[in-house]
PyMOL Python script that loads the backbone (N, CA, C, O; Angstrom):
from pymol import cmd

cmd.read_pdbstr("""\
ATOM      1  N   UNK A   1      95.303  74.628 102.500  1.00  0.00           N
ATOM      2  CA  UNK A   1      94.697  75.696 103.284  1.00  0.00           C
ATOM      3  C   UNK A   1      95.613  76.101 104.437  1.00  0.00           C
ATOM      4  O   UNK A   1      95.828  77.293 104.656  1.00  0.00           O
ATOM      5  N   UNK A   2      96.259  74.951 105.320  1.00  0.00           N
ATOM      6  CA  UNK A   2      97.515  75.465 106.313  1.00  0.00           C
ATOM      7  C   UNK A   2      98.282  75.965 105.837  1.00  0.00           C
ATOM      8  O   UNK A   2      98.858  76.732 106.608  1.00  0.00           O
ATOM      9  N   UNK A   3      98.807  75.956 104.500  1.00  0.00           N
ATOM     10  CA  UNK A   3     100.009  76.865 103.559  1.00  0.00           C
ATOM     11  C   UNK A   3      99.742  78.425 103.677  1.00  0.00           C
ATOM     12  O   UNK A   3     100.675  79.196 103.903  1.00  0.00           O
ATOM     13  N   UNK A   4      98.444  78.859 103.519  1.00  0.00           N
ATOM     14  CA  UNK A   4      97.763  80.064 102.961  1.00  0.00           C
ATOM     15  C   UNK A   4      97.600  81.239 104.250  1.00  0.00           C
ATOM     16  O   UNK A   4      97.723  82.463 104.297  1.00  0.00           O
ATOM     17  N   UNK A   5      97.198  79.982 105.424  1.00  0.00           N
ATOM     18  CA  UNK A   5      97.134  80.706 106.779  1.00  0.00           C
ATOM     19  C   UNK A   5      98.553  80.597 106.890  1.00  0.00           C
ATOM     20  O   UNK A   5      98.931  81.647 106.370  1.00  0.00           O
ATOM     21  N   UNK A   6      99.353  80.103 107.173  1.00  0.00           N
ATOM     22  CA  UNK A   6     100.589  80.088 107.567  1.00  0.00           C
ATOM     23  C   UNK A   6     101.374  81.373 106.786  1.00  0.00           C
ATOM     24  O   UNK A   6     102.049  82.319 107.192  1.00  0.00           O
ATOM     25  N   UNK A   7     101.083  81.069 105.914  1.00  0.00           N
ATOM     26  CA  UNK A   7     102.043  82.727 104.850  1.00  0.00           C
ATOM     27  C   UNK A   7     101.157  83.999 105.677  1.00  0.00           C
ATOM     28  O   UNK A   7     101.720  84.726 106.495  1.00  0.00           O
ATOM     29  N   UNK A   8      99.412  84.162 105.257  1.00  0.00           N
ATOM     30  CA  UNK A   8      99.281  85.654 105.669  1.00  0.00           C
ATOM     31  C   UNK A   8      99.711  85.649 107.598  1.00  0.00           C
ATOM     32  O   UNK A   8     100.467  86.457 108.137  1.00  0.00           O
ATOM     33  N   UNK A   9      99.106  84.713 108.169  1.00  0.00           N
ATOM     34  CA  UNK A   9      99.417  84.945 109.545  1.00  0.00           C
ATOM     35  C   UNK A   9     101.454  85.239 110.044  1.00  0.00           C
ATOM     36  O   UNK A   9     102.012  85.580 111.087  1.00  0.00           O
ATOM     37  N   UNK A  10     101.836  84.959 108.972  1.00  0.00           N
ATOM     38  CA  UNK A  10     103.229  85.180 108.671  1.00  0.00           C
ATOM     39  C   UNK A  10     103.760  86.223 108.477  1.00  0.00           C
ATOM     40  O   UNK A  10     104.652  86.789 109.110  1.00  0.00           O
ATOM     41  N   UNK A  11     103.222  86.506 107.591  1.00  0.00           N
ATOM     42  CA  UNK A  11     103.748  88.079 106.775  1.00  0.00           C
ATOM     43  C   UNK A  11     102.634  89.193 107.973  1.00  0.00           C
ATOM     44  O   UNK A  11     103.326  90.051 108.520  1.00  0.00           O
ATOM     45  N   UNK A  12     101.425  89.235 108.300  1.00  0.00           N
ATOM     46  CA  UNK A  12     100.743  90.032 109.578  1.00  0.00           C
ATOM     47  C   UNK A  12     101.702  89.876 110.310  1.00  0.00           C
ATOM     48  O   UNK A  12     101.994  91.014 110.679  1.00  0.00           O
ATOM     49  N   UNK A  13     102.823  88.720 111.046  1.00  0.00           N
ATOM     50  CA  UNK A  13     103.309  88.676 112.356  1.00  0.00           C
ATOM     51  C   UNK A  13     104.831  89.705 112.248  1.00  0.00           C
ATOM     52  O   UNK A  13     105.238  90.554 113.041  1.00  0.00           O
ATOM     53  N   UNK A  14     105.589  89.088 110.580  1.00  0.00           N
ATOM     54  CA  UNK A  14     106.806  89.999 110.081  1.00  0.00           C
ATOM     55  C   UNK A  14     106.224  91.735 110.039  1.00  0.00           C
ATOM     56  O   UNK A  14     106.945  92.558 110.602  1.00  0.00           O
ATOM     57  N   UNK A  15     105.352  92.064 109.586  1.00  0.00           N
ATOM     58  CA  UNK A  15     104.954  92.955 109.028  1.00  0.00           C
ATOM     59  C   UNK A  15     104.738  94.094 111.426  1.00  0.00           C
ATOM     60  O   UNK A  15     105.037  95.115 112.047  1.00  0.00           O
ATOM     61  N   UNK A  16     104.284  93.225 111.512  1.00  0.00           N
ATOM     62  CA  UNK A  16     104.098  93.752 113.068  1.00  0.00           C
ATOM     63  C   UNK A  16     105.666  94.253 114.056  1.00  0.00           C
ATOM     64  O   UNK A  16     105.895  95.284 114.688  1.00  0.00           O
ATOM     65  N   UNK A  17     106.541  92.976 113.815  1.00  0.00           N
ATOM     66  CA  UNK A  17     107.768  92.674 113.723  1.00  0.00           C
ATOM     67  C   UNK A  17     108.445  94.069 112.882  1.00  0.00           C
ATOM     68  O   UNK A  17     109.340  94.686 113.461  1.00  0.00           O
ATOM     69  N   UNK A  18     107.995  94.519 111.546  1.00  0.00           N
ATOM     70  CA  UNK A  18     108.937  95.539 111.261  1.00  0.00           C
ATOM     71  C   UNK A  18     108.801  96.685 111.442  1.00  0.00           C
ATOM     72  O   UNK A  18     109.752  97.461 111.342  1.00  0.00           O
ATOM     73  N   UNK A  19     107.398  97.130 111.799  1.00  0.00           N
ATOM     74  CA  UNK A  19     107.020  98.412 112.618  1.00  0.00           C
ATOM     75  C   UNK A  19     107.399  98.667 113.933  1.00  0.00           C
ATOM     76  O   UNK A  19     107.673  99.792 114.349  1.00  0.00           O
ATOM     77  N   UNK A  20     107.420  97.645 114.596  1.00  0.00           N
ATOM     78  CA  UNK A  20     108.427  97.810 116.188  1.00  0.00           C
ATOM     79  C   UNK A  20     109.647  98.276 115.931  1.00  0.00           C
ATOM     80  O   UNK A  20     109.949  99.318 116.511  1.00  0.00           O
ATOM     81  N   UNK A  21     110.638  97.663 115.034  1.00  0.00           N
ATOM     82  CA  UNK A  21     111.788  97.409 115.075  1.00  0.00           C
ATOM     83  C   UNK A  21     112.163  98.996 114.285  1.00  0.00           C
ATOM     84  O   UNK A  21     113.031  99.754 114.719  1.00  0.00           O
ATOM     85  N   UNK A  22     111.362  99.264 113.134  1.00  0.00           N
ATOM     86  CA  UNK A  22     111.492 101.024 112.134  1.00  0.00           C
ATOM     87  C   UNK A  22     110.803 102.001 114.090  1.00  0.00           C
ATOM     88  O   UNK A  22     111.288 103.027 114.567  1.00  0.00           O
ATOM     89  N   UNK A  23     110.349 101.669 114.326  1.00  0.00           N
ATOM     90  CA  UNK A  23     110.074 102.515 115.643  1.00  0.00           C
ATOM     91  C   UNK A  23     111.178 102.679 116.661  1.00  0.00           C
ATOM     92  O   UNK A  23     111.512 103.751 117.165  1.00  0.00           O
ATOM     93  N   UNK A  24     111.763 101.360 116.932  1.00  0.00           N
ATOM     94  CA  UNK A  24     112.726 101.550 118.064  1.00  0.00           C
ATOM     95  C   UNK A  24     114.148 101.759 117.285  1.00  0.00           C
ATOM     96  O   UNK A  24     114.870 102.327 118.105  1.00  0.00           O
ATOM     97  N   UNK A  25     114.855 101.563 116.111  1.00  0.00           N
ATOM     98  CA  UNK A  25     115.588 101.977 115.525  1.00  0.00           C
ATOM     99  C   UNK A  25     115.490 103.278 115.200  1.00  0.00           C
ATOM    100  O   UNK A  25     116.487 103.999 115.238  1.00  0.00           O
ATOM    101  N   UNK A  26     114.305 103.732 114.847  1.00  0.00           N
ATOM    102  CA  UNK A  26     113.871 105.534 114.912  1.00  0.00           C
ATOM    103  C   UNK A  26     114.263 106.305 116.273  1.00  0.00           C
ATOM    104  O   UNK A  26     114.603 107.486 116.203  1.00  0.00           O
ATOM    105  N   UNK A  27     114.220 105.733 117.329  1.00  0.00           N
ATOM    106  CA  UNK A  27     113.948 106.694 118.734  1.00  0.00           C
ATOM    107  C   UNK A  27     115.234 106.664 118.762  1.00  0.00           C
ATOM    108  O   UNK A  27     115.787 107.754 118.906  1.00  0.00           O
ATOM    109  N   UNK A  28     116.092 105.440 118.635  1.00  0.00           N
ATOM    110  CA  UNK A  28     117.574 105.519 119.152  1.00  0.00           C
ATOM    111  C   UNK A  28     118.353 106.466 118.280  1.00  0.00           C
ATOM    112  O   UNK A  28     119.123 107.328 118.705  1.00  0.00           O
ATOM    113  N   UNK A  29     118.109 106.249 117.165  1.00  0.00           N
ATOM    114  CA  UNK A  29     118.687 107.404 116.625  1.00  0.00           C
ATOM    115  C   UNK A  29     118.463 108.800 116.789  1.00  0.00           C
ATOM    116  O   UNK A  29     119.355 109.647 116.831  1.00  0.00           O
ATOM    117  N   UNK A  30     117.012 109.050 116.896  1.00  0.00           N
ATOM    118  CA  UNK A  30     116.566 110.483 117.375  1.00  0.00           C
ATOM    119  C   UNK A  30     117.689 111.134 118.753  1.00  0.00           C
ATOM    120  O   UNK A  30     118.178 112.254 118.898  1.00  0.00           O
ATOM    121  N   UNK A  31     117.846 109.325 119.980  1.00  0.00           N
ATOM    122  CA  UNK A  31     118.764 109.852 120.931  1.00  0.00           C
ATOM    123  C   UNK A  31     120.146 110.196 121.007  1.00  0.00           C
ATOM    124  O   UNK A  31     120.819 110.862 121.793  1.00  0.00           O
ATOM    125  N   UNK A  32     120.389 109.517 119.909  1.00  0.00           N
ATOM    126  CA  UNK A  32     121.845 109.414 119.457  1.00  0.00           C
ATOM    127  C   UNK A  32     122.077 111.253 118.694  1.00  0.00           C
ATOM    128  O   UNK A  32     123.104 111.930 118.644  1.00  0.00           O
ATOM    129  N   UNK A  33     121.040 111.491 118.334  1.00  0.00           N
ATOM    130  CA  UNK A  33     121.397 112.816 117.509  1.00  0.00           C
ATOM    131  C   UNK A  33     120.769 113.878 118.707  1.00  0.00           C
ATOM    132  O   UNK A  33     121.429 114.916 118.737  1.00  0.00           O
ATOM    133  N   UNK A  34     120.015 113.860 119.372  1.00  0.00           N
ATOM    134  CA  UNK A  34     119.504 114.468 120.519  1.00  0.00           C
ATOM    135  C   UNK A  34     121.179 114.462 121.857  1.00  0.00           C
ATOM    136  O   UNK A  34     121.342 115.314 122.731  1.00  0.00           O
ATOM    137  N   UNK A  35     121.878 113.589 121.655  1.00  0.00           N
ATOM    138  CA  UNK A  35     122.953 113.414 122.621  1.00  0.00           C
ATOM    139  C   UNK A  35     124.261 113.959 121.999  1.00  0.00           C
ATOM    140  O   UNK A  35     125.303 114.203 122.607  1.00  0.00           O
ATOM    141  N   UNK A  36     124.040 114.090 120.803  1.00  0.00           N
ATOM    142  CA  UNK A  36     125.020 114.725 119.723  1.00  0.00           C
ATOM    143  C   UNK A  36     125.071 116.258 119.729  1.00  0.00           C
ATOM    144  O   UNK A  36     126.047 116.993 119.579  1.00  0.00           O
ATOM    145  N   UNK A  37     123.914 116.530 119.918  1.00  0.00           N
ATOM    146  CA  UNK A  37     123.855 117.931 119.685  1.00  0.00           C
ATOM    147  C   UNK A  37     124.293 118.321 121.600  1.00  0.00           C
ATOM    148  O   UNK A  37     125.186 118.998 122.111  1.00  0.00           O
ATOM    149  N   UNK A  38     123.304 117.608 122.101  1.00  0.00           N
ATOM    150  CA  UNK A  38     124.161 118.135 123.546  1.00  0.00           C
ATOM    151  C   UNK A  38     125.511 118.372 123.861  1.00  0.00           C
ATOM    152  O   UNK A  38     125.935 119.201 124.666  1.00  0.00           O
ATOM    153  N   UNK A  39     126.171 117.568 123.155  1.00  0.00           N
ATOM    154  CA  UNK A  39     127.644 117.268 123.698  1.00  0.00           C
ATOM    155  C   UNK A  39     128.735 118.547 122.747  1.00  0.00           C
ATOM    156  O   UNK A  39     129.869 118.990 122.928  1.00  0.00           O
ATOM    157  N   UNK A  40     127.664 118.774 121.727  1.00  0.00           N
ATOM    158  CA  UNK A  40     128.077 120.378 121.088  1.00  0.00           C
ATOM    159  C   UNK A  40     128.914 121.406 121.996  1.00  0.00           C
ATOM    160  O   UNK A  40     128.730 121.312 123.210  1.00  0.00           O
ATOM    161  N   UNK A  41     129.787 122.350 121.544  1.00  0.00           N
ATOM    162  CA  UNK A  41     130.085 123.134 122.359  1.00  0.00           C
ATOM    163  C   UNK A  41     129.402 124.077 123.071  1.00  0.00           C
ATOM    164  O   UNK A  41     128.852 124.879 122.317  1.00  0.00           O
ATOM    165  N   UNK A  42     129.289 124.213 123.804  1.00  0.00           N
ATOM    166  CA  UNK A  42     128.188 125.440 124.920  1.00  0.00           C
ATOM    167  C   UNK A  42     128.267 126.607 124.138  1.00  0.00           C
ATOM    168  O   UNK A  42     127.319 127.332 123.835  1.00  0.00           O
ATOM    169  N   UNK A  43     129.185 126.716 123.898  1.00  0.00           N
ATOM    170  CA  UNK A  43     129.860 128.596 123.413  1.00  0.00           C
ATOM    171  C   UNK A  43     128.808 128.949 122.042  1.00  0.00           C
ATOM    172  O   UNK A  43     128.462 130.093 121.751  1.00  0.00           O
ATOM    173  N   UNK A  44     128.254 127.287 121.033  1.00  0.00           N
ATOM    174  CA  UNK A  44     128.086 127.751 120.113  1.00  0.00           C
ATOM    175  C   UNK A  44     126.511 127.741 120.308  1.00  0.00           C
ATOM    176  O   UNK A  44     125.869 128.340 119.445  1.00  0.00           O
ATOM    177  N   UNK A  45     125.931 127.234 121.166  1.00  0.00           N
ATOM    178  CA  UNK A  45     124.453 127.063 121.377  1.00  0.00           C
ATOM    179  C   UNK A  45     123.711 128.249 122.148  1.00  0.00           C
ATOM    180  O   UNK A  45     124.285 128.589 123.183  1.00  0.00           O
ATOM    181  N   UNK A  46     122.585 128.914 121.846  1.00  0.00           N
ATOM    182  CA  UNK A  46     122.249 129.648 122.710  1.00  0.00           C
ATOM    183  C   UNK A  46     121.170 129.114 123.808  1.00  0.00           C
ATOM    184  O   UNK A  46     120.702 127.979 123.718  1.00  0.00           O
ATOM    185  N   UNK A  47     120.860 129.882 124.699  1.00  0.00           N
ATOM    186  CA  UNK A  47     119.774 128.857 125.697  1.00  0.00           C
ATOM    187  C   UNK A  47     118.374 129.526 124.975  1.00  0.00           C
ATOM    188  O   UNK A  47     118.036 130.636 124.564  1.00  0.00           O
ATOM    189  N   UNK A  48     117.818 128.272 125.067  1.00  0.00           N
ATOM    190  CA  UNK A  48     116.635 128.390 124.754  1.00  0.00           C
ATOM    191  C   UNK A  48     116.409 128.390 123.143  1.00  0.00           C
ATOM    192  O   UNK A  48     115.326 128.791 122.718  1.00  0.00           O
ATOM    193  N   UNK A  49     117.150 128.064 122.476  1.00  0.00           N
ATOM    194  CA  UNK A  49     117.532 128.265 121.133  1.00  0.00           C
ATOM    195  C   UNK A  49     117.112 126.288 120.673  1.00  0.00           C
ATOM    196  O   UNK A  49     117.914 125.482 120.200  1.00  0.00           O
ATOM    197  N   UNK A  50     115.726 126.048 121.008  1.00  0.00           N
ATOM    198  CA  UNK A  50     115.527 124.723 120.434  1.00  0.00           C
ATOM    199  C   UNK A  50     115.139 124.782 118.894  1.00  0.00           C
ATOM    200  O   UNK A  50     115.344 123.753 118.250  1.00  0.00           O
ATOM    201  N   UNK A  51     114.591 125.900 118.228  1.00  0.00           N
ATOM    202  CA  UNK A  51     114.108 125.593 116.852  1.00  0.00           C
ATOM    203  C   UNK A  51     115.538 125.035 116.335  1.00  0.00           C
ATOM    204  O   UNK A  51     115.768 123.955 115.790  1.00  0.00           O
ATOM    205  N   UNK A  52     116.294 125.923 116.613  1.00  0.00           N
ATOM    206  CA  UNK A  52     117.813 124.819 115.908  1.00  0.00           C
ATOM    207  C   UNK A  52     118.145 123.292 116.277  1.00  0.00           C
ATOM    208  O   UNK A  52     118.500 122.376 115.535  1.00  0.00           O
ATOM    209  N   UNK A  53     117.972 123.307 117.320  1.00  0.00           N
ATOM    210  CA  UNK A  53     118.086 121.652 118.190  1.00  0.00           C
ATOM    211  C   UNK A  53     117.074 120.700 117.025  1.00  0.00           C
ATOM    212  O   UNK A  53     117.206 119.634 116.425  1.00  0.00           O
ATOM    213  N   UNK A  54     115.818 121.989 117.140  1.00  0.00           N
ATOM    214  CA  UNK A  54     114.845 120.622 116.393  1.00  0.00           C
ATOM    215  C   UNK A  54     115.111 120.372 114.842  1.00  0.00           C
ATOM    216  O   UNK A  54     115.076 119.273 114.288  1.00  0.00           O
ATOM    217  N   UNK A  55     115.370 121.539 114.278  1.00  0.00           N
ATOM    218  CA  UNK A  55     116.204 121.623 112.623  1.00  0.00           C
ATOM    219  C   UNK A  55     117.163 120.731 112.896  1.00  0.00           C
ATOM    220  O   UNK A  55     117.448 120.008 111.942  1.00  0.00           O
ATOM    221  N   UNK A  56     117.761 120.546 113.899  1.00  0.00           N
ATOM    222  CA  UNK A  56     119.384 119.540 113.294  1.00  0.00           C
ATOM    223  C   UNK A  56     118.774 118.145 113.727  1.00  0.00           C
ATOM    224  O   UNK A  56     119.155 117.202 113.032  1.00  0.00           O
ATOM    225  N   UNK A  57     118.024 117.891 114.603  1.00  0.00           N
ATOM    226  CA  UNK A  57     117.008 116.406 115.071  1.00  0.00           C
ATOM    227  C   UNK A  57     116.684 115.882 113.838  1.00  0.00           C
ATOM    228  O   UNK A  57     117.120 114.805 113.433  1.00  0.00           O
ATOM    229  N   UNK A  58     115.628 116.899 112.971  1.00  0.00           N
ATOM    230  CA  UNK A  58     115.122 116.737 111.841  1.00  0.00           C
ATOM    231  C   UNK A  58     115.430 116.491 110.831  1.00  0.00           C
ATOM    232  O   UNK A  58     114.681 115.814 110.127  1.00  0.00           O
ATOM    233  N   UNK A  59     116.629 116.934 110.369  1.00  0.00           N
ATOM    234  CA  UNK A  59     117.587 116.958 109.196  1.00  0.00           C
ATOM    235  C   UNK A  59     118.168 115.336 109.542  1.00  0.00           C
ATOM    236  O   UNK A  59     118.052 114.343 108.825  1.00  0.00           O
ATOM    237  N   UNK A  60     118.827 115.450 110.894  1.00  0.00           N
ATOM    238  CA  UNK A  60     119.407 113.910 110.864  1.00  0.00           C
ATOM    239  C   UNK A  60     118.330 112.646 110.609  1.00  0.00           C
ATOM    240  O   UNK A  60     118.654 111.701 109.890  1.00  0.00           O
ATOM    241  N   UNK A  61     117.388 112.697 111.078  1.00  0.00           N
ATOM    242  CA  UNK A  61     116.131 111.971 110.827  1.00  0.00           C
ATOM    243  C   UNK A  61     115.575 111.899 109.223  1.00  0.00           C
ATOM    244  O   UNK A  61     114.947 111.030 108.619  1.00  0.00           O
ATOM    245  N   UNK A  62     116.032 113.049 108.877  1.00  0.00           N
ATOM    246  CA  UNK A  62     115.558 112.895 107.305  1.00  0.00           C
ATOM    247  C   UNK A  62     116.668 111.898 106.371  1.00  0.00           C
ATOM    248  O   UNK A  62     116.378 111.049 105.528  1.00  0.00           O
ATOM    249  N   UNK A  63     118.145 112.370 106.892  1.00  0.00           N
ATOM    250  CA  UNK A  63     118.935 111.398 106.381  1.00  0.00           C
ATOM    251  C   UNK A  63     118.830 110.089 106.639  1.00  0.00           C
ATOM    252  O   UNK A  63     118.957 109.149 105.854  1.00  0.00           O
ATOM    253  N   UNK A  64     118.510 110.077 108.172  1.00  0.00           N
ATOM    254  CA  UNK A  64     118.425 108.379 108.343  1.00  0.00           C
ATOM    255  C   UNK A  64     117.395 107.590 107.715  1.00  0.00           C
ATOM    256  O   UNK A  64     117.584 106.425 107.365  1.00  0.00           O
ATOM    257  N   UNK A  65     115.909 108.434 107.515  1.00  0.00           N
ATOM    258  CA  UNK A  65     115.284 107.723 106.312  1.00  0.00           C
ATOM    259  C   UNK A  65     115.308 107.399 104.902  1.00  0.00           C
ATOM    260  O   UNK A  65     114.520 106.859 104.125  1.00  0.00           O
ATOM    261  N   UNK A  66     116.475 107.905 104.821  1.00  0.00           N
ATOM    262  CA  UNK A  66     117.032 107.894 103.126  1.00  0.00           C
ATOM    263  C   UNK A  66     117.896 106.832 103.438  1.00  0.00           C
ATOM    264  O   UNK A  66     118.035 105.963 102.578  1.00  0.00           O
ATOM    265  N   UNK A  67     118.569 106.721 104.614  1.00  0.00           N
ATOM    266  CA  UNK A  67     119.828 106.113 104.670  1.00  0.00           C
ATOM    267  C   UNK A  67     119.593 104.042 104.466  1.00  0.00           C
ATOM    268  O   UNK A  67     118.604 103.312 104.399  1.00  0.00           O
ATOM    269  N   UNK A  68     120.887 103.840 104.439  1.00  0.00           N
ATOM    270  CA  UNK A  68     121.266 102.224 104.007  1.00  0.00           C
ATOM    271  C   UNK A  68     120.645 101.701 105.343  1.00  0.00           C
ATOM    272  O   UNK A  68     119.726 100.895 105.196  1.00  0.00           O
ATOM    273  N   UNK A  69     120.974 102.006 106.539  1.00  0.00           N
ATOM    274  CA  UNK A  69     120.398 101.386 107.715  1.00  0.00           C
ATOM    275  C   UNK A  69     118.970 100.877 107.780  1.00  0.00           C
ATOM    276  O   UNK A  69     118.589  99.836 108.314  1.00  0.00           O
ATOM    277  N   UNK A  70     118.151 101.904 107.063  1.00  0.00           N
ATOM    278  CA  UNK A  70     116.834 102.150 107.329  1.00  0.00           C
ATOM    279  C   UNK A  70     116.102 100.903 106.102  1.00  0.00           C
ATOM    280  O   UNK A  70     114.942 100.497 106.042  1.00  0.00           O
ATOM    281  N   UNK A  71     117.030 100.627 105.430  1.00  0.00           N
ATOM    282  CA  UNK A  71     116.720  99.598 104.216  1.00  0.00           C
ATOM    283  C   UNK A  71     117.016  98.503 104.783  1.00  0.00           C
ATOM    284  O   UNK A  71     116.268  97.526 104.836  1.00  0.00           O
ATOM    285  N   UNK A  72     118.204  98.583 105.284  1.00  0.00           N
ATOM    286  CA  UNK A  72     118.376  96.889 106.122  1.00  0.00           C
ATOM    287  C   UNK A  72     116.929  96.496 107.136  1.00  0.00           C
ATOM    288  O   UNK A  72     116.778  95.291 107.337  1.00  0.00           O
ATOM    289  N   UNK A  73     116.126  97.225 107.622  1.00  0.00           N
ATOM    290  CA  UNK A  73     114.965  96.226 108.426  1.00  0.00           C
ATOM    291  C   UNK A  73     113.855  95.657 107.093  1.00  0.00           C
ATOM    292  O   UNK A  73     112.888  94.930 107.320  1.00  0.00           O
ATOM    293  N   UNK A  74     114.098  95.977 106.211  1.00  0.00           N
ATOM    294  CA  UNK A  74     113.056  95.110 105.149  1.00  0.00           C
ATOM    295  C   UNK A  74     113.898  93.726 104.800  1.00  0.00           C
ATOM    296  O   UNK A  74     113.416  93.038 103.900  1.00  0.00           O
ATOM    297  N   UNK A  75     114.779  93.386 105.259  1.00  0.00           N
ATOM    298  CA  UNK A  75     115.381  92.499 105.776  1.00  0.00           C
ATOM    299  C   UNK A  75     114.322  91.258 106.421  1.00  0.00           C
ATOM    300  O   UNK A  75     114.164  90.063 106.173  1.00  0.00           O
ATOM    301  N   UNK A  76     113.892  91.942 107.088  1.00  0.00           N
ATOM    302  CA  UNK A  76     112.651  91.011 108.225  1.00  0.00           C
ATOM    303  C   UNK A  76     111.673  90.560 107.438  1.00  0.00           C
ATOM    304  O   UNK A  76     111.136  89.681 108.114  1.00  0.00           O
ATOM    305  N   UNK A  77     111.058  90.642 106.300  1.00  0.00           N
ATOM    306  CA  UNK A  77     110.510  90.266 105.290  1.00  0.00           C
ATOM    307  C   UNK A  77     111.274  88.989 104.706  1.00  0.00           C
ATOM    308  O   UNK A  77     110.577  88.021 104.404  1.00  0.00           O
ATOM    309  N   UNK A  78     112.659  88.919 104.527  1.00  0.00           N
ATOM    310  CA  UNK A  78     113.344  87.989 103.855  1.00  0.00           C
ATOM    311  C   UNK A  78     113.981  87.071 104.749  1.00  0.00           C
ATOM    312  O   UNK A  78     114.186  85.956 104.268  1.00  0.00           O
ATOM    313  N   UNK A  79     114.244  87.208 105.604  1.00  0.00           N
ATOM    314  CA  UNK A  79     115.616  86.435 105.857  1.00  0.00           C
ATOM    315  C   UNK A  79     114.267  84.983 106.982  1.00  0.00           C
ATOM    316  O   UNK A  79     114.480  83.779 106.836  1.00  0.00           O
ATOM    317  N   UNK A  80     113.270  85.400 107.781  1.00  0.00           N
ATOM    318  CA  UNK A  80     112.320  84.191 108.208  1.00  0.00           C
ATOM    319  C   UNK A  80     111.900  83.446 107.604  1.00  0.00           C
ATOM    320  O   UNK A  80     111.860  82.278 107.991  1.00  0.00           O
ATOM    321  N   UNK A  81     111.386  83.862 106.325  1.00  0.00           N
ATOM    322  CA  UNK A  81     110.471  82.925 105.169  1.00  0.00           C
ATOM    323  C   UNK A  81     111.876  82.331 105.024  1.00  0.00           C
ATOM    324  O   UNK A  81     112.007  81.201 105.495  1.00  0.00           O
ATOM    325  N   UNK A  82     112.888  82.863 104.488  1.00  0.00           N
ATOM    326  CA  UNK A  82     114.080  81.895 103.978  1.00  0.00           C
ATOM    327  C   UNK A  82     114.345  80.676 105.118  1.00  0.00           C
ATOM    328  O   UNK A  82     114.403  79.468 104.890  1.00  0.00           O
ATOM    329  N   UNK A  83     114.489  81.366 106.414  1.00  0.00           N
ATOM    330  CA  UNK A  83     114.877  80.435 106.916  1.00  0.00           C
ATOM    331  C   UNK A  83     113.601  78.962 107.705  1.00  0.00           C
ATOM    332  O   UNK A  83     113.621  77.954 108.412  1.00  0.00           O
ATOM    333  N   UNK A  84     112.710  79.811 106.946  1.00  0.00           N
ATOM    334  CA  UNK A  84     111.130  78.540 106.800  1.00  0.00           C
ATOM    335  C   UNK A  84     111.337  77.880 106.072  1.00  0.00           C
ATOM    336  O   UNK A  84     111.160  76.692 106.340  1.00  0.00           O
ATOM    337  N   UNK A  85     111.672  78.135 105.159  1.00  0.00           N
ATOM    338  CA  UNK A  85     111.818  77.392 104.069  1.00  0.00           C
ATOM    339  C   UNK A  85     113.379  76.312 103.657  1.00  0.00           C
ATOM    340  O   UNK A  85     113.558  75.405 102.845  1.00  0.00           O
ATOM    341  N   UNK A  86     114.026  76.801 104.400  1.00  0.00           N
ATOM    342  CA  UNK A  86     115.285  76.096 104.183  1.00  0.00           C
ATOM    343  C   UNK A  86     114.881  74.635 105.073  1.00  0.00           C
ATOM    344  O   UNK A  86     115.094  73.462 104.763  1.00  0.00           O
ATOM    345  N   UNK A  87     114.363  75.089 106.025  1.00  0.00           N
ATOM    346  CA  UNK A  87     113.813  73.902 107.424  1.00  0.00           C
ATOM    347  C   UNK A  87     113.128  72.765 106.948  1.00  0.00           C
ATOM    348  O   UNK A  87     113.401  71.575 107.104  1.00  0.00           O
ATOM    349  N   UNK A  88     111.846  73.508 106.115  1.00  0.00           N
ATOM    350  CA  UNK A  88     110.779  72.642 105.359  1.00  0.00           C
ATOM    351  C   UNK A  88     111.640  71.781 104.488  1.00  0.00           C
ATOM    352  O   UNK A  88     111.592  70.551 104.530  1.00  0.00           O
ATOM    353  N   UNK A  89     112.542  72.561 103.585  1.00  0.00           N
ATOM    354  CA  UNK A  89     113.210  71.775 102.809  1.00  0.00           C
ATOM    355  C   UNK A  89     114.244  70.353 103.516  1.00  0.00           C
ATOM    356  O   UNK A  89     114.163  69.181 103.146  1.00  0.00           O
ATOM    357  N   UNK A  90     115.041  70.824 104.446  1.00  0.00           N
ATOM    358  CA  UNK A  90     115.580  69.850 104.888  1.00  0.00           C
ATOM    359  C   UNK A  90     115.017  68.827 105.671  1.00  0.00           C
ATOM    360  O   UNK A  90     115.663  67.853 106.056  1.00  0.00           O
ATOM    361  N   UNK A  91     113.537  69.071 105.974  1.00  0.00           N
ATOM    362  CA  UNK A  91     113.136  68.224 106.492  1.00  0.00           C
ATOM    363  C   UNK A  91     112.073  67.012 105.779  1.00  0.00           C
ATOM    364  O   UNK A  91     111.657  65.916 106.155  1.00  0.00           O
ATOM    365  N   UNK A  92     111.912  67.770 104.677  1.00  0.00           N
ATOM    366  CA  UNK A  92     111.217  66.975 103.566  1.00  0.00           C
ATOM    367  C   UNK A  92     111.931  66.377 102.461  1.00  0.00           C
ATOM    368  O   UNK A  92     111.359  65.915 101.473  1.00  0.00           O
ATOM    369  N   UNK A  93     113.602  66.390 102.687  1.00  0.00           N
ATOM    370  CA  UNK A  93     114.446  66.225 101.573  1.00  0.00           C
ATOM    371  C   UNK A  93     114.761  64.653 102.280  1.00  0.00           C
ATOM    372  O   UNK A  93     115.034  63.721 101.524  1.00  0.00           O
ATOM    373  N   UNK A  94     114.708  64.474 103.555  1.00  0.00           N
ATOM    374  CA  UNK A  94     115.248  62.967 104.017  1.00  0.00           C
ATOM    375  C   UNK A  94     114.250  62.287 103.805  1.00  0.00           C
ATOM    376  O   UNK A  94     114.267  61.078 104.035  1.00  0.00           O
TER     377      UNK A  94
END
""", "prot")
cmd.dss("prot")
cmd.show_as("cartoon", "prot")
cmd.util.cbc("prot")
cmd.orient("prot")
């Protein structure tokens, strides 16, 4: 029965763990492409001209959810249990 709580209260705590982490990996990038477009040339931007700002925000955001980065946090699913389990093992192997 401690096995059973230990996995779901586990996977609830990873699972909490990977929505923070897809959230704050989301914003930085939003700033990173929000600081990208600023640093654009003046000459080519007009003022007040955000529907484009938000089209190029958007577009980069769409790639980054397709992208390899965005696959590496399901990562957080694997790599704790492994390293639960490597522990359990070495400690039940002596």
């Amino acid at each position: 029965m401690g096995l059973i709580r230990l996995i779901v209260l586990g996977f609830i705590g990873l699972s909490v763990l990977y929505f923070l982490i897809s959230i704050y990996s989301r914003s930085i990038r939003r700033e990173k492409l929000e600081k990208a477009w600023d640093a654009k040339d003046a000459n080519l931007q007009k003022e007040g001209d955000m529907g484009t700002r938000d089209a190029y925000i958007e577009d980069g955001l769409a790639e980054y959810e397709s992208g390899f980065r965005k696959k590496l946090i399901v990562l957080v699913y694997v790599i704790p249990p492994l390293f639960v389990a490597v522990i359990l093992y070495l400690t039940n192997a002596q």
